[in-house]
Legacy VTK file of the C-alpha trace (Angstrom):
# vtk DataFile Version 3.0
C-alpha trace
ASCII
DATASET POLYDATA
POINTS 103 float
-24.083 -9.507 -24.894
-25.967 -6.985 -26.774
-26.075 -6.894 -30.649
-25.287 -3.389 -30.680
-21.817 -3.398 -29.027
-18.834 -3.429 -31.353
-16.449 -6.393 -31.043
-13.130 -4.979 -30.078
-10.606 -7.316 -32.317
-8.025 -9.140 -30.158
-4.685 -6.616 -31.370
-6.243 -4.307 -29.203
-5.813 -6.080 -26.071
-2.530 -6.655 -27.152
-1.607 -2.867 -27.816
-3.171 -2.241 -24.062
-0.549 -4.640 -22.629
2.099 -3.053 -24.209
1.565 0.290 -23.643
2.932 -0.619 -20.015
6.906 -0.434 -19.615
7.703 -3.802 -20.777
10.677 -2.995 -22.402
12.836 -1.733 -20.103
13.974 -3.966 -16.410
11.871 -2.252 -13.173
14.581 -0.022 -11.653
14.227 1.782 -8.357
14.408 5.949 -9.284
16.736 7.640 -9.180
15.624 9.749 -6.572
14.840 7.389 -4.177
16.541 7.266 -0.657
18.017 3.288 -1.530
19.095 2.946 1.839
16.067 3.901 3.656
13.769 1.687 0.953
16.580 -1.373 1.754
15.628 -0.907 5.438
12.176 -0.690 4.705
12.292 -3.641 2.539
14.832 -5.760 5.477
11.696 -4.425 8.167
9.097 -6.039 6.369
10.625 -9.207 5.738
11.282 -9.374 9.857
7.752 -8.814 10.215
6.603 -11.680 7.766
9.204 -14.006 10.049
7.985 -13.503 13.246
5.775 -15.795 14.460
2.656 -14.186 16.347
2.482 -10.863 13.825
-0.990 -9.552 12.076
0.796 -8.372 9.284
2.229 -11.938 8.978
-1.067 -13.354 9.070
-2.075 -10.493 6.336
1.043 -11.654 4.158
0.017 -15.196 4.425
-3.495 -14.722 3.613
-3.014 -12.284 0.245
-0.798 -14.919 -1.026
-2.639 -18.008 -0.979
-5.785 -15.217 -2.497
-3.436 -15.347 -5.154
-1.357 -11.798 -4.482
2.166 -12.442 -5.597
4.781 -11.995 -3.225
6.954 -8.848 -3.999
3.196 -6.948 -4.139
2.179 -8.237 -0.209
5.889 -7.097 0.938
5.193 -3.484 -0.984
1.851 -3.458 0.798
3.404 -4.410 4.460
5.904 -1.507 3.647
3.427 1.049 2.972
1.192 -0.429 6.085
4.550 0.068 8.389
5.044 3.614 7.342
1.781 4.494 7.759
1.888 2.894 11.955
5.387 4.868 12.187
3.784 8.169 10.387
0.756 7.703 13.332
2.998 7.143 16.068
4.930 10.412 15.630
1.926 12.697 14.710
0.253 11.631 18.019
3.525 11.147 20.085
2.709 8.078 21.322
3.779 4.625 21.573
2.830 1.489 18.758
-0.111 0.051 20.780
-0.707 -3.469 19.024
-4.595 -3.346 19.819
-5.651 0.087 19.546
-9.081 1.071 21.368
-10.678 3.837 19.254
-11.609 6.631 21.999
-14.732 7.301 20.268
-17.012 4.273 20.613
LINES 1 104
103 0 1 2 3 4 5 6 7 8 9 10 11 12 13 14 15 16 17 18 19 20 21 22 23 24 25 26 27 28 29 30 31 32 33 34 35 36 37 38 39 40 41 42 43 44 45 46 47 48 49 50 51 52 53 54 55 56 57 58 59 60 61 62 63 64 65 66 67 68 69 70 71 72 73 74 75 76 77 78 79 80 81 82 83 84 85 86 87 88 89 90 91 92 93 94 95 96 97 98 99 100 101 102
């Protein structure tokens, strides 16, 4: 470490971590569509149960890296509305291996 650097004093790492909603419990928004995230959420976990899945095989591999849980199920969800967003802006049908047309 150089000589020059100042030494940041510990209370600032401190003040960083708080500056994050602590305080207050995580609550969905208001604004959210609850319904449509609770479907979301109940799609996911089917996904992570079935046995020959890749996103199953992508939810067990983040977790043992050390992911927690709750973030690999928000990451399936986002990865499942992105396949149902692609399915309806080409009008096609979920193909599970996908050849890319170009190569």
């Amino acid at each position: 470490m150089p000589d020059n650097l100042p030494v940041m004093p510990e209370w600032h790492l401190l003040n960083t971590l708080r500056e994050s909603s602590i305080r207050s419990k995580r609550k969905v928004s208001h604004r959210a569509n609850k319904d449509l995230k609770t479907l979301l959420h109940l799609a996911a976990l089917a996904v992570i149960r079935k046995k020959d899945s890749d996103l199953k095989r992508y939810y067990v591999r983040k977790v043992e890296e050390g992911k927690s849980k709750m973030t690999v199920i928000n990451n399936i969800r986002a990865k499942l509305i992105a396949r149902m967003f692609g399915v309806i802006k080409n009008n096609t049908h979920y193909q599970t291996f996908y050849l890319n047309s170009l190569a």
